[in-house]
C-alpha positions, 0 to 999 in steps of 0.5 A: 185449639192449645190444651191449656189447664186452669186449676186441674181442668184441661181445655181439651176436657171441657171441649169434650165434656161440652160436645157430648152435653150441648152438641157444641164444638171448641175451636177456642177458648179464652180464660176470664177469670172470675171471683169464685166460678171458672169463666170462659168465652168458648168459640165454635167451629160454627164461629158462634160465642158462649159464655162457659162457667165451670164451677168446681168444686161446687160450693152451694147446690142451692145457690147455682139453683136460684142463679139458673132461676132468676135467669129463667125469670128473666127470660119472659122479660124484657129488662131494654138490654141483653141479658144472660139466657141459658142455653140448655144441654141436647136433653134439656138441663139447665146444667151439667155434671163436670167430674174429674177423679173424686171431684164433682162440678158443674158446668153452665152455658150462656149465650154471649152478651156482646159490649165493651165493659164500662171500665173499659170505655174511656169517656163515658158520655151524659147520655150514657150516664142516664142511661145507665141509671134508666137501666138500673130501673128497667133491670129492678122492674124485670126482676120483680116479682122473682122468688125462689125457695133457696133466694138467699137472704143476704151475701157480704155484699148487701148494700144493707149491711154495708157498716158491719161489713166495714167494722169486720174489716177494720176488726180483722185489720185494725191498721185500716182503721187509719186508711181509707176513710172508714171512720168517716164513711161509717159516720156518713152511714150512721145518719141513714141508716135508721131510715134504710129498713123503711125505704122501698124493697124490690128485687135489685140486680146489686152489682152493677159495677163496671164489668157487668154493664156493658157499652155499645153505640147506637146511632152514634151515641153511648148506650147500655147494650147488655147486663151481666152477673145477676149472682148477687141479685137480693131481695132489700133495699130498692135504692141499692141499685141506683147507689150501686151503679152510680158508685162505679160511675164515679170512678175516673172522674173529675167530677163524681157527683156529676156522674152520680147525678145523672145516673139517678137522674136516669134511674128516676126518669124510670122509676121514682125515687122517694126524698128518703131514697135520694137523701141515702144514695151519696153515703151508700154509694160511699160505703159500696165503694169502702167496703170494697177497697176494704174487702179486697185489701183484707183478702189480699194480706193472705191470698192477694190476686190479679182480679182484687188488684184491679178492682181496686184500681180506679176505687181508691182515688175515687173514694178519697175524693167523695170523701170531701165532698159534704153529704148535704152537698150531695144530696141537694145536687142529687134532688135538683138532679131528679128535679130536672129529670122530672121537667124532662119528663113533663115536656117529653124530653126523654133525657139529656141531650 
């Protein structure tokens, strides 16, 4: 195994801090990258896979707690795919301490969610699409009912809060104001926003995008196989799932509300969705996708980075083509959507063939 150092921590060190903790032996590692944590796929001797995240320095104690929590949760769940499970240190611990020199860390260890990551997948087939949506609906329904004392309440990326989030953005760069089509996703929000705090709340997984959920086949069909990255998991809004998953289902295609239409068709062939849920997903979906262009455009005029460029990516043509598409269209193509989802269930077809 090459020593290969990622910001101060050597391979070789974390091969040898995971042996004496967890009893596992590297043969290899592969960097990941990742947002805020230090993601790795560790190969043992053994030829066993392992999803290693090292956070160092550690930012918040609370958080990493809760994170660890709401994947014990899911533990006595069954969400219909894979999931992260923990894989617990010799003596139990859900983590352990990583130091080097004055610095102190944390190291994690999940057992490896086997797929091909949606933005990877060239065609995305209807049934996957459905499939998806009826996901996103299974994960919500998993994680219901999870609590913990340091579940915080809200993150940058709360759907909910998704005009400030814009507004910050164009007040820290005001040259974006003219980019993007923030002027008129924020005219879109402004329309439902004041029935946003009246819709159905739940625990929502909230970053569905096309990195965390993962593709397989299955009797020759597209499926969901796994779910990644509940670390902006909220308490809010219930129809944030479905917008989520259906904002990133749009991207790279010719016909977003296409794709859209049948992922919320998927989600409420599972769980059904109100008219005021159905009305607000077009204009958040939009917004999910702005903020991030609009996120990831700010942070890159100080600290540009590989992982904000390619998030961008397939975003941005996206975006500019929902922003022809008129919300009332949207949502009459969303209602008839759930409609035909309805007729399916009725006569005990499952979903589209």
């Amino acid at each position: 195994m090459d020593d290969v150092s990622t910001e101060g921590i050597s391979t070789t060190f974390l091969a040898d801090s995971l042996l004496r903790s967890h009893g596992l032996r590297a043969r290899d590692f592969a960097f990941l990258g990742g947002e805020w944590d230090r993601n790795y796929r560790l190969t043992t001797d053994a030829g066993e896979t392992y999803l290693v995240k090292v956070h160092f320095p550690v930012r918040d104690v609370a958080e990493l707690h809760w994170q660890e929590a709401i994947l014990v949760h899911l533990e006595g769940k069954d969400p219909g795919v894979a999931v992260p499970r923990i894989v617990r240190a010799l003596d139990g611990a859900r983590h352990v301490a990583l130091h080097v020199g004055d610095d102190r860390g944390l190291v994690r260890v999940l057992h490896w969610v086997w797929g091909t990551e949606l933005s990877r997948v060239g065609e995305h087939s209807t049934a996957l699409l459905h499939h998806i949506g009826a996901t996103a609906a299974a994960v919500s329904s998993a994680l219901a009912g999870f609590t913990s004392p340091t579940f915080h309440q809200t993150h940058h990326w709360d759907l909910a809060r998704s005009g400030d989030v814009i507004r910050d953005a164009l007040d820290a760069d005001p040259v974006l104001a003219g980019e993007f089509g923030a002027e008129v996703v924020l005219s879109r929000l402004a329309a439902v926003e004041p029935i946003l705090a009246a819709l159905p709340r739940t625990v929502v997984h909230h970053d569905l995008n096309d990195n965390n959920v993962l593709v397989g086949t299955v009797e020759g069909r597209q499926r969901v196989s796994g779910v990644l990255d509940f670390n902006d998991a909220l308490h809010g809004m219930r129809v944030a799932e479905p917008a989520i998953a259906g904002a990133y289902a749009m991207l790279r295609k010719d016909d977003p509300l296409w794709a859209l239409g049948h992922v919320v068709a998927g989600y409420h062939a599972v769980t059904r969705l109100t008219d005021g849920e159905i009305d607000a997903i077009f204009p958040l979906a939009t917004a999910r996708l702005c903020m991030q262009v609009l996120t990831w455009t700010v942070r890159a005029r100080t600290q540009p980075t590989a992982y904000g460029a390619m998030r961008m990516q397939h975003t941005v043509p996206a975006l500019a083509r929902l922003l022809g598409v008129a919300p009332a269209h949207a949502a009459e193509r969303l209602h008839a959507a759930c409609a035909e989802a309805e007729t399916r269930c009725r006569t005990g077809e499952s979903e589209p063939r």
